[in-house]
C-alpha positions, 0 to 999 in steps of 0.5 A: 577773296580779302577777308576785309571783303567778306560781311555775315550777317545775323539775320535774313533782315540785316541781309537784305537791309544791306543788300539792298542799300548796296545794290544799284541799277543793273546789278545782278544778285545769286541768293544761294544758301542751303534750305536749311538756312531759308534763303528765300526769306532773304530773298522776300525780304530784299524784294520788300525793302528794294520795292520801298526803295523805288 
């Protein structure tokens, strides 16, 4: 993979912010991180801002 198609993001918020604004109908998204790093907030969050979305 190309570095110039690689992002991070800071925070759970600014991922699920992009993701959602990114994904379109028929996507399919893999949410995978440690425990550690919480990944289902960002999941949560994702959900949140594609529900507002609709």
């Amino acid at each position: 993979m190309d570095a110039k198609d690689c992002r991070h993001f800071d925070t759970h918020d600014d991922l699920a912010r992009a993701l959602a604004a990114a994904v379109k109908p028929g996507d399919v998204l893999l949410f995978k991180g440690s425990r550690g790093m919480k990944m289902e907030n960002a999941l949560e969050m994702f959900r949140e801002k594609t529900a507002e979305k609709a």
